[in-house]
C-alpha positions as CSV (number, residue, x, y, z in Angstrom):
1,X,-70.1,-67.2,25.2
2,X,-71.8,-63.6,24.5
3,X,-70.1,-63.0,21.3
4,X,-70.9,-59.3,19.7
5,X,-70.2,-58.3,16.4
6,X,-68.3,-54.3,15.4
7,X,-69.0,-54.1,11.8
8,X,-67.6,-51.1,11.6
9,X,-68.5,-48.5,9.6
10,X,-66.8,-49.1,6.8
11,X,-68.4,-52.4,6.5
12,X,-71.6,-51.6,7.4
13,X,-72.0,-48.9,4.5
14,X,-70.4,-50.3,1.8
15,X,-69.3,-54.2,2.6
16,X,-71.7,-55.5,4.5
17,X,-71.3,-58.6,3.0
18,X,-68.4,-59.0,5.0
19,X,-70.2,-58.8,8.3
20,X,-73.0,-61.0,7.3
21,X,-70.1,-63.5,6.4
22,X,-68.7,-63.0,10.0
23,X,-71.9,-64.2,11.6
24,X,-72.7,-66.6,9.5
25,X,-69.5,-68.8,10.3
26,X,-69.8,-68.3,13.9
27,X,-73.5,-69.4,13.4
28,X,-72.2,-72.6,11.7
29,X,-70.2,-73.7,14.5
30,X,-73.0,-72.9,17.0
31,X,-72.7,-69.7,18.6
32,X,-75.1,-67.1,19.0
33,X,-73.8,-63.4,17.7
34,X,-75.2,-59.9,19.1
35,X,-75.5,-56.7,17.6
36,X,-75.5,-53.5,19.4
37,X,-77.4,-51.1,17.5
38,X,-75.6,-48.5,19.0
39,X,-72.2,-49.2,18.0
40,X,-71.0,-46.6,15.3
41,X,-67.3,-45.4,14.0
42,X,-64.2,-46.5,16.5
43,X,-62.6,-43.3,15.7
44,X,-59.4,-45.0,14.3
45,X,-60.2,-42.3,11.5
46,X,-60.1,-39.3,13.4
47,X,-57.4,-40.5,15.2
48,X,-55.4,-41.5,12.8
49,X,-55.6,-37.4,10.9
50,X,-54.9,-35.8,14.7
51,X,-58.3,-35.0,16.0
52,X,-57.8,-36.9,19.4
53,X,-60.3,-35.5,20.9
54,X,-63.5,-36.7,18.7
55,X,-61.5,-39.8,18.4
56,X,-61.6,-40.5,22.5
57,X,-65.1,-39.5,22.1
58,X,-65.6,-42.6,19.5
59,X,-63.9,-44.7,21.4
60,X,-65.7,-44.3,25.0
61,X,-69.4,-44.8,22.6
62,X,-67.5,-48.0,21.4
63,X,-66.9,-49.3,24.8
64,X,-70.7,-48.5,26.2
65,X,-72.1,-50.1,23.2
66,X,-70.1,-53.2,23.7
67,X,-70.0,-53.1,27.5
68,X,-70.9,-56.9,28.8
69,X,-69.9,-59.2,26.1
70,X,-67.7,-61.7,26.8
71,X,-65.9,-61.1,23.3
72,X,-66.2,-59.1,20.2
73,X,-65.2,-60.0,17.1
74,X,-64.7,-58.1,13.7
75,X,-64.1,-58.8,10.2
76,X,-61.6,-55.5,10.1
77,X,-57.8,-55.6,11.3
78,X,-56.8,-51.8,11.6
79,X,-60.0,-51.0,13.8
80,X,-59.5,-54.1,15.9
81,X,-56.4,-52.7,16.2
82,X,-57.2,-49.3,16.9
83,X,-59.7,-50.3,19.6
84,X,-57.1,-52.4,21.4
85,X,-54.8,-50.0,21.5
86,X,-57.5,-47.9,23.3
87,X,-60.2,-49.3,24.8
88,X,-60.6,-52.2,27.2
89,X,-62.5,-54.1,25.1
90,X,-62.1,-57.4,24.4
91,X,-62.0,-57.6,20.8
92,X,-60.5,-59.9,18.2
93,X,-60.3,-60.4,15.0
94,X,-62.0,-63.4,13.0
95,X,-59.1,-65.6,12.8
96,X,-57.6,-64.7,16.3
97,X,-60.8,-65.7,17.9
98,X,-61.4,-68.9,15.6
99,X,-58.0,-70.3,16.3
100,X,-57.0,-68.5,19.3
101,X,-60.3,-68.3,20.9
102,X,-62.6,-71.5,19.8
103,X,-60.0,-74.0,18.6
104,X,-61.3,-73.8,15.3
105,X,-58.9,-74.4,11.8
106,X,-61.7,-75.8,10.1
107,X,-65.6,-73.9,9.9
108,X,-66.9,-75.9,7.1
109,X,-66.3,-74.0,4.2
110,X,-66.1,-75.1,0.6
111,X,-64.6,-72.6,-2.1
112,X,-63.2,-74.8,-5.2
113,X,-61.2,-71.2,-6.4
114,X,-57.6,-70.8,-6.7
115,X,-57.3,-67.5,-4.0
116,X,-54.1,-65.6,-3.0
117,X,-53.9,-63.8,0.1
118,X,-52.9,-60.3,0.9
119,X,-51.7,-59.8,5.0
120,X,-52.8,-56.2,5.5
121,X,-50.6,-54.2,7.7
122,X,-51.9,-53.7,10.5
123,X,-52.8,-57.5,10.7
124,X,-49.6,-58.4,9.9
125,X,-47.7,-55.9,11.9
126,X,-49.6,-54.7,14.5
127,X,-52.2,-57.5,15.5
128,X,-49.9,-59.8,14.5
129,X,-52.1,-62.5,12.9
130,X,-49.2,-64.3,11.2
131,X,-50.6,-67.1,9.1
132,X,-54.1,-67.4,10.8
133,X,-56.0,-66.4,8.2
134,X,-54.0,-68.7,5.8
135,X,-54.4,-71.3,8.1
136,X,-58.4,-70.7,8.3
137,X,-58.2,-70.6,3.7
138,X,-55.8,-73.8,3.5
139,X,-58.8,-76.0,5.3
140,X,-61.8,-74.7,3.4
141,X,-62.6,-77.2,0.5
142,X,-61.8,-77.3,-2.9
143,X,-59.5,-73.8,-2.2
144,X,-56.5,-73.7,-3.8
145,X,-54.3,-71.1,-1.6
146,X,-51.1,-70.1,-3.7
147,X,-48.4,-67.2,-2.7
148,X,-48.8,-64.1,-3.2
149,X,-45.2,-62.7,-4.2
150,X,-43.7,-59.6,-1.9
151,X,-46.8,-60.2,0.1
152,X,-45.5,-58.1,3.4
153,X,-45.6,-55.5,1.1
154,X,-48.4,-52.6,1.6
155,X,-50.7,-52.0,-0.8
156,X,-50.3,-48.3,-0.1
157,X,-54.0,-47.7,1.4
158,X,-53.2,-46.3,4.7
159,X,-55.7,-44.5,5.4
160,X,-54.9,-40.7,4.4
161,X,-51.4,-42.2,3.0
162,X,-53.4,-42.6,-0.1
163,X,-54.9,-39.3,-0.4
164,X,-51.5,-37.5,0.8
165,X,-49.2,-39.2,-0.8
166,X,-51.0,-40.2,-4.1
167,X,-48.0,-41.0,-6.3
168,X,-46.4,-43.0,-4.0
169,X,-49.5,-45.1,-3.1
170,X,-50.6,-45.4,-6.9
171,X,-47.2,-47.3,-7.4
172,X,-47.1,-49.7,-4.1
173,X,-50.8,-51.0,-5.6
174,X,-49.6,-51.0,-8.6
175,X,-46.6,-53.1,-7.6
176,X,-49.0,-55.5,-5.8
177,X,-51.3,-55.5,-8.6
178,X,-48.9,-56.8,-10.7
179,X,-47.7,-59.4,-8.1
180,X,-51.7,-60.4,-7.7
181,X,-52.3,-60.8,-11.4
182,X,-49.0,-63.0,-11.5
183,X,-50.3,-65.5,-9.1
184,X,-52.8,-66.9,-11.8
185,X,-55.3,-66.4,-9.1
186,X,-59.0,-65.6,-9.2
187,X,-59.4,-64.1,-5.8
188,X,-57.6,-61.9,-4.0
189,X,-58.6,-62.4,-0.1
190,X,-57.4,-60.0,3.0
191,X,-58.8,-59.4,6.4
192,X,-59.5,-55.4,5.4
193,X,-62.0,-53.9,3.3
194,X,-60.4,-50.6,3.2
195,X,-57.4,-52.1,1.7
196,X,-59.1,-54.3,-0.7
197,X,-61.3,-51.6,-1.8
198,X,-57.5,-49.7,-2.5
199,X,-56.5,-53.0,-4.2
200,X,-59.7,-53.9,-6.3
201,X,-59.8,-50.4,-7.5
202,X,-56.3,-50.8,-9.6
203,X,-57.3,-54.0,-10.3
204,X,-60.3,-53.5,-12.0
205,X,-57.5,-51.6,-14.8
206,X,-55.8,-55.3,-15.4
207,X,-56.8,-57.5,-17.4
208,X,-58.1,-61.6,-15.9
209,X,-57.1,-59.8,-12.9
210,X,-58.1,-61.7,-9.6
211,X,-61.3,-60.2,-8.2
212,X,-61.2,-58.9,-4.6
213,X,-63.0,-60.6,-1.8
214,X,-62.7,-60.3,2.4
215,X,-62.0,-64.1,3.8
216,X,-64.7,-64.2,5.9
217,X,-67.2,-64.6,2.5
218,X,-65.0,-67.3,1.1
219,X,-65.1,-68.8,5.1
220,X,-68.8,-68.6,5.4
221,X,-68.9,-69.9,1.4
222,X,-70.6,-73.5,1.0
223,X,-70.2,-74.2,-2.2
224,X,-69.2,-73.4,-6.0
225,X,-70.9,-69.7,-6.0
226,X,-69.2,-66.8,-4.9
């Protein structure tokens, strides 16, 4: 199977860490991952503040980088969203194609942390991902996974929403960093770096507040170090 990886460029500029995470768990399980060098933005941005036009521009790139794979995979919801939405591509991602896709519950992983888990919103409501991702954390090894209270509630990232509509995000993260710190946990995992950059922001103001971390790093994790 040609499997390519869309960083994104989110990811690519300030997490990589989640991409090299992304490959390195498909690599455990024997699969060989591709990376277009000429993939850039998806335009979800553009598109998502009314400039249509650049945005279809983004999008048609997007497809021409990725043209030939057999699937694509990315450690981001909202632009796996975005580009499914409108491109053809097939793209999916992490959990959908490790469960959906490969078969796969269990990659290996060992991560002896207790870890709560945020569903971002367009995973939860627009990919639908359900509990895949949980599913993926529950098997990893020495993870303790506990609930994250009010957890279909969003962080208020959103994109622009944050910028906007700045008092009304600052209290949705501040209600879900109160309902993180709760949890006792040390991580805080999600399938979105944009949200958890939102997140781990406010929660750098709370004290033995979990620490923020995408769940493909604690997935490609073998062992005590983060």
């Amino acid at each position: 199977m040609r499997i390519a990886l869309f960083v994104t460029c989110l990811n690519d500029a300030l997490f990589p860490r989640a991409g090299i995470a992304t490959v390195t768990v498909l690599e455990r399980l024997g699969h060989t991952v591709s990376f277009p060098q000429a993939q850039s933005c998806c335009g979800q941005m553009h598109a998502n503040t009314g400039y249509a036009a650049p945005a279809r521009t983004l999008e048609r790139l997007t497809e021409q980088a990725f043209a030939g794979h057999d699937v694509i995979v990315s450690p981001s919801g909202s632009c796996v969203a975005h580009l499914r939405a409108h491109t053809s591509l097939p793209v999916y991602e992490l959990s959908e194609l490790l469960i959906d896709v490969l078969g796969v519950t269990d990659v290996g992983a060992t991560f002896p942390h207790r870890v709560t888990y945020h569903p971002t919103c367009h995973g939860l409501r627009v990919l639908r991902l359900a509990d895949r991702p949980e599913t993926l954390l529950r098997a990893v090894t020495g993870l303790e996974l506990i609930d994250l209270p009010e957890a279909d509630q969003c962080c208020g990232f959103g994109g622009t929403f944050a910028l906007k509509n700045s008092d009304v995000s600052a209290a949705m993260v501040t209600d879900k960093c109160r309902n993180a710190t709760a949890t006792g946990a040390e991580y805080l995992a999600a399938a979105d770096n944009s949200c958890l950059a939102h997140i781990g922001g406010a929660l750098a103001r709370h004290p033995a507040a979990p620490t923020p971390i995408h769940y493909a790093e604690i997935l490609a994790s073998t062992g005590p170090a983060s």
